[in-house]
N, C-alpha and C positions, 0 to 999 in steps of 0.2 A: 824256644820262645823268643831268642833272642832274634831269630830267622823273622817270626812271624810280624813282631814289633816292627822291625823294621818295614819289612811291606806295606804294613799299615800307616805306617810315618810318612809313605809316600804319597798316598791318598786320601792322608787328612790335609785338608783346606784351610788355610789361614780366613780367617774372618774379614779380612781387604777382600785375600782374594776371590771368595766366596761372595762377596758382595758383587764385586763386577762382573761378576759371570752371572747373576742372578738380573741386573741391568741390561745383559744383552740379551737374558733370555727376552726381560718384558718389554726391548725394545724394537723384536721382532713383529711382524704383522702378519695373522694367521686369518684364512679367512671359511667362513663356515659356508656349506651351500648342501640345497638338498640329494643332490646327486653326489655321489660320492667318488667317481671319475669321469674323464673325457669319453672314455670308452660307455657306460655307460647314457651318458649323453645322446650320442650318437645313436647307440641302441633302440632309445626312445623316440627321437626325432624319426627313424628310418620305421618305428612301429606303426607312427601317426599318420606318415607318408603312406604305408602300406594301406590302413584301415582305410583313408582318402582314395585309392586306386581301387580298391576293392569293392566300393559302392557306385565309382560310376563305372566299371566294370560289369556289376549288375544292374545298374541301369540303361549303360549302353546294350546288354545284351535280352532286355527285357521289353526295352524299345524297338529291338528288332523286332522278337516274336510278334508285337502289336505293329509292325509295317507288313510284315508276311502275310498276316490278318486281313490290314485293311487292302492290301493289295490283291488279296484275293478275291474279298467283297466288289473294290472299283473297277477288275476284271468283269465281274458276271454282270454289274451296272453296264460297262460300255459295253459288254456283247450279247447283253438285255436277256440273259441267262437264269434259272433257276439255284439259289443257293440249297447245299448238302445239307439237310436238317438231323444230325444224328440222335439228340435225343430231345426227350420233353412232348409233352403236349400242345394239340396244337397244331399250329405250320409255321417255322420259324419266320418264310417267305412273309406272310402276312403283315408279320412286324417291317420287314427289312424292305419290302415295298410301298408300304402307308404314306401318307404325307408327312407323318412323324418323319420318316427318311430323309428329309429335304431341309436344308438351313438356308433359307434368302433362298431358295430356287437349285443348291448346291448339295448334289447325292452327301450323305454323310460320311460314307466311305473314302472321300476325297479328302473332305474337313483334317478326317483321322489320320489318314497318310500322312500329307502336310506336317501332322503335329506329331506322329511316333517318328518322323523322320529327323524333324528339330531335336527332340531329347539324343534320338541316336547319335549326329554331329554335336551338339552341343556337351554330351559325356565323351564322347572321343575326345574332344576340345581338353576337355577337363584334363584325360589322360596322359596330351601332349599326341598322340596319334594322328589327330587332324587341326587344322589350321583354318580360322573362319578369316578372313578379310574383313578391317573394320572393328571386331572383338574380340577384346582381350578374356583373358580368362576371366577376369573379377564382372566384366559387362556380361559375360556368358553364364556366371552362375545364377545373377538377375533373372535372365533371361530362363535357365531351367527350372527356375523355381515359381516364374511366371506360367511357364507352359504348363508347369505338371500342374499348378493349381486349378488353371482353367480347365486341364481336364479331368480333375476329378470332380469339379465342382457339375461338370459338363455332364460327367457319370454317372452322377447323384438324381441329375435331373432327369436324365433319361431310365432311371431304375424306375423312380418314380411315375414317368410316364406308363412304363412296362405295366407295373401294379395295378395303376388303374383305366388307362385305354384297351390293356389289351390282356386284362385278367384270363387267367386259362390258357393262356397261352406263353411257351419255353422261346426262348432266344440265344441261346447256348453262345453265338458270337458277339451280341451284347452284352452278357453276362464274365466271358472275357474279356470284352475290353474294357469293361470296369473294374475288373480285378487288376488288371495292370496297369489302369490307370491309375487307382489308388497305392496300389505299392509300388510305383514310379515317385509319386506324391511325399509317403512316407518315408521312402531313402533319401528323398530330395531336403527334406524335414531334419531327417536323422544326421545328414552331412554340416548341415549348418550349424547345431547345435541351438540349445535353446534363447540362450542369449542374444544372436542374432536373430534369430524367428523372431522376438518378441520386438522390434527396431524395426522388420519387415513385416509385420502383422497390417500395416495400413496398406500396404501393396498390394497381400491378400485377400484383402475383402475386397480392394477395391477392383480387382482383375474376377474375383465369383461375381459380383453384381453387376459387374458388364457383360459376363456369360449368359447370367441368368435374364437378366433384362433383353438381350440378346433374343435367346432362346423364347421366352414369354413372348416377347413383340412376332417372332416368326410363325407362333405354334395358335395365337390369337385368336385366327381368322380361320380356322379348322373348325366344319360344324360337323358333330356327331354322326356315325353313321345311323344311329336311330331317330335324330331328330331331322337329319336330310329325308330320311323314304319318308317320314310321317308330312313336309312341309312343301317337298318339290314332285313334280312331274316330269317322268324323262321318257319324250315316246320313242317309238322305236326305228332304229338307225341300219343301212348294211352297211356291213366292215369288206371292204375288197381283200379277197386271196389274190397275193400278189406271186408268190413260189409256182412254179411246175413241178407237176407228181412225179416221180418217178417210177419204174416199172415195177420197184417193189409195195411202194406203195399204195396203186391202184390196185395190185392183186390184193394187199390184204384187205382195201378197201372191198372189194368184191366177196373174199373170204366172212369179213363180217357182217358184209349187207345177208349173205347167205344163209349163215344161222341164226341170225334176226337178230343182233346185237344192235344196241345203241346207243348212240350220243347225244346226252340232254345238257343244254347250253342256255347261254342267256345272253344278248345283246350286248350289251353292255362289259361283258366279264371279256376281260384282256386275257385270262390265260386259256380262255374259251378260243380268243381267235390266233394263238400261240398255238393251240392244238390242232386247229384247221390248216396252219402255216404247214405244219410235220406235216400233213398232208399233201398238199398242195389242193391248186383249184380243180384238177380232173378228179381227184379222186373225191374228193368232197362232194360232187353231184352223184357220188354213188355212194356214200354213204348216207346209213339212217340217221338223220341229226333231228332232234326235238329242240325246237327254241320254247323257254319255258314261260315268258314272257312277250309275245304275241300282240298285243296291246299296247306294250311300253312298263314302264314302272314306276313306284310310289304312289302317291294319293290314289286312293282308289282303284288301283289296276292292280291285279292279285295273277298267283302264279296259275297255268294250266292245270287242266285237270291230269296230262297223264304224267306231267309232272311231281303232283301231288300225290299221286298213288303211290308213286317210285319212293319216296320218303326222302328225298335229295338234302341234301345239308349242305352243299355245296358245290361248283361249277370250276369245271365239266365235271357231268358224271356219267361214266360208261356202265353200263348194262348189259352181262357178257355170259353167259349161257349161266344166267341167274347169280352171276356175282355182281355186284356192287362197288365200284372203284370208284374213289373220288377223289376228285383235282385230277391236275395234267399229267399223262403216263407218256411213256415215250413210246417209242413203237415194238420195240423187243417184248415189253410190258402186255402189251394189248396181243402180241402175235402169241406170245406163252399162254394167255388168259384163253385164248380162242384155240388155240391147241392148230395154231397156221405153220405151215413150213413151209421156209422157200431161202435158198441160200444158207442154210446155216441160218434161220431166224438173222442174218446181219442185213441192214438197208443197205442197196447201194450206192 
C-alpha cells in the first residue's frame, strides 16, 4: 500500500499547479474545419478537377462524332452527291436538299461544321490540350456555352420544321444532330453549375433570339410547295447532258431500250437530270425516256396520260419488265433490275 500511495503522490497535482496547466491548456488556439486533413483536401480538390475533365472530355469527344457528321453531309453538298438514307420513311434526301437546307444562301452542313468544330477546340481548350490565341479559358467557357446554346436552340427549330414541312418524312442525320446538340448543351449546363447559369441566363435567351430571328428572317420567304404549283406557271425547259456515255453505258442503254423499259421524268426534277448525267448524252438518245410534263407545270398544265397510268409518285421512275423503281438508281441497280450483264455488272 505503501508502494501504491506513493505512486500516487506523484501524480497528484497541487492546485497552483493544476491551475497553470489548465491556463496553458485554454491559452492554446485550436482550430475547427470541415475537412478533417490536408490529405483529404487534396482528395477532394483532384475529385472536382476530375469530374471538370470528364465533361469536357465528353464533350470534346461528342463534338467530334457531330464534325464526322457534318463533314460527311458538306462532302455530298460539294460533290452534289446523294446522301445514305438508312432508316425511316420517306427520302431523307428531300429534307437535306429543300431550301430548308440553306441559311443566307449557306448549305447547313457547313453552318454545322463550323460550330461542332468550335465546341471540339474550345473543350480541348478547357482540358489544357489545345491552346486558342486571344482566349483564355474563362473567355472560352463564354464562348461554349454560347455555341452549344445556339445550337440547340437551332435544333429545336429545325425539329420543328421536320414536323411540320416535312411530315412523313425520317431524317435520321437531323435527328442526330440534335441529339448532340442538346447533350453538348446539357453538359455545357451541368459544368457551370446552377448558380452560374442563373447570372448567365440573359446571355441565353439573348444568343436563342438571335438564332431564331436569324432563322425566321431566312426561312420567310419560302412559298409552299402546294401553294407554289396552285399560283405559278413554269413551262417547259431543255436541260443540256453535258458527260459522254461510256461503252458500258450505251450497251445498257440498248439493253433497256430492248425490253421496253422506261424512264418517266419531268423537266423540271434535278435528280431526273442526275440520272441522265449516269448516262451520258449518247446513250440517252437511245433510251425510252417519257417527260411527264410536256406542257410545262402548275396552273393548269396537268401530268400526261402515260404518265398517269404508270401511278408515279415521284421522279425519275423507272419501269422495268414490270417493276416500279422510284427516284434515282444507280446503274448496277437498273442492270440487276433488267437482268443485263456486261463486265461483272461494274461500269467502266
Amino acid at each position: 500500500m505503501a508502494g501504491v500511495s506513493s505512486v500516487l503522490s506523484i501524480y497528484r497535482l497541487s492546485p497552483f499547479t493544476s491551475h497553470l496547466r489548465f491556463k496553458r491548456f485554454a491559452g492554446l488556439r485550436f482550430k475547427c474545419e470541415a475537412g478533417s486533413s490536408p490529405q483529404m483536401d487534396s482528395d477532394s480538390t483532384q475529385k472536382g478537377s476530375l469530374s471538370g475533365i470528364s465533361s469536357y472530355t465528353l464533350s470534346a469527344g461528342l463534338a467530334g462524332l457531330g464534325l464526322l457528321e457534318t463533314g460527311y453531309l458538306s462532302y455530298l453538298k460539294l460533290t452534289n452527291s446523294n446522301a445514305f438514307c438508312p432508316i425511316g420513311g420517306g427520302n431523307c434526301g428531300d429534307v437535306l436538299n429543300s431550301d430548308y437546307s440553306l441559311v443566307f444562301g449557306i448549305p447547313l452542313p457547313f453552318v454545322g461544321t463550323v460550330a461542332y468544330t468550335a465546341v471540339t477546340l474550345l473543350s480541348l481548350q478547357q482540358l489544357g490540350i489545345f491552346s486558342i490565341p486571344g482566349i483564355n479559358k474563362t473567355d472560352g467557357r463564354l464562348l461554349l456555352i454560347g455555341t452549344t446554346t445556339s445550337m440547340a436552340t437551332a435544333s429545336a427549330y429545325f425539329l420543328y420544321l421536320l414536323s411540320t414541312k416535312f411530315a412523313g418524312t425520317s431524317c435520321s442525320y437531323c435527328l442526330t444532330s440534335a441529339i448532340l446538340s442538346f447533350t453538348l448543351f446539357f453538359i455545357t449546363l451541368k459544368d457551370y453549375g446552377l448558380e452560374k447559369i442563373g447570372k448567365l441566363l440573359g446571355l441565353q435567351l439573348a444568343v436563342a433570339g438571335v438564332v431564331i430571328a436569324s432563322l425566321t428572317s431566312t426561312y420567310s420567304s419560302i412559298v409552299p410547295q402546294s401553294q407554289s404549283a396552285e399560283e405559278f406557271t413554269l413551262e417547259r425547259y431543255e436541260t443540256e447532258i453535258t458527260k459522254e456515255s461510256t461503252p458500258f453505258t450505251i450497251a445498257l442503254a440498248k439493253h433497256l431500250q430492248s425490253i421496253g423499259a422506261k424512264m418517266y421524268g419531268a423537266f423540271w426534277c434535278s435528280h431526273c437530270h442526275e440520272q441522265k448525267e449516269m448516262f451520258g448524252k449518247e446513250a440517252m438518245k437511245i433510251l425510252d425516256y417519257v417527260e411527264c410534263f410536256p406542257n410545262g407545270a402548275g396552273k393548269g398544265r396537268t401530268m400526261s396520260l402515260d404518265c398517269a397510268l404508270v401511278g408515279i409518285e415521284g421522279f425519275p421512275t423507272w419501269v422495268i419488265k414490270d417493276q416500279v423503281l422510284s427516284g434515282e438508281q444507280d446503274l448496277s441497280t437498273l442492270a440487276d433490275a433488267s437482268g443485263f450483264i456486261y463486265q461483272d455488272n461494274k461500269p467502266s
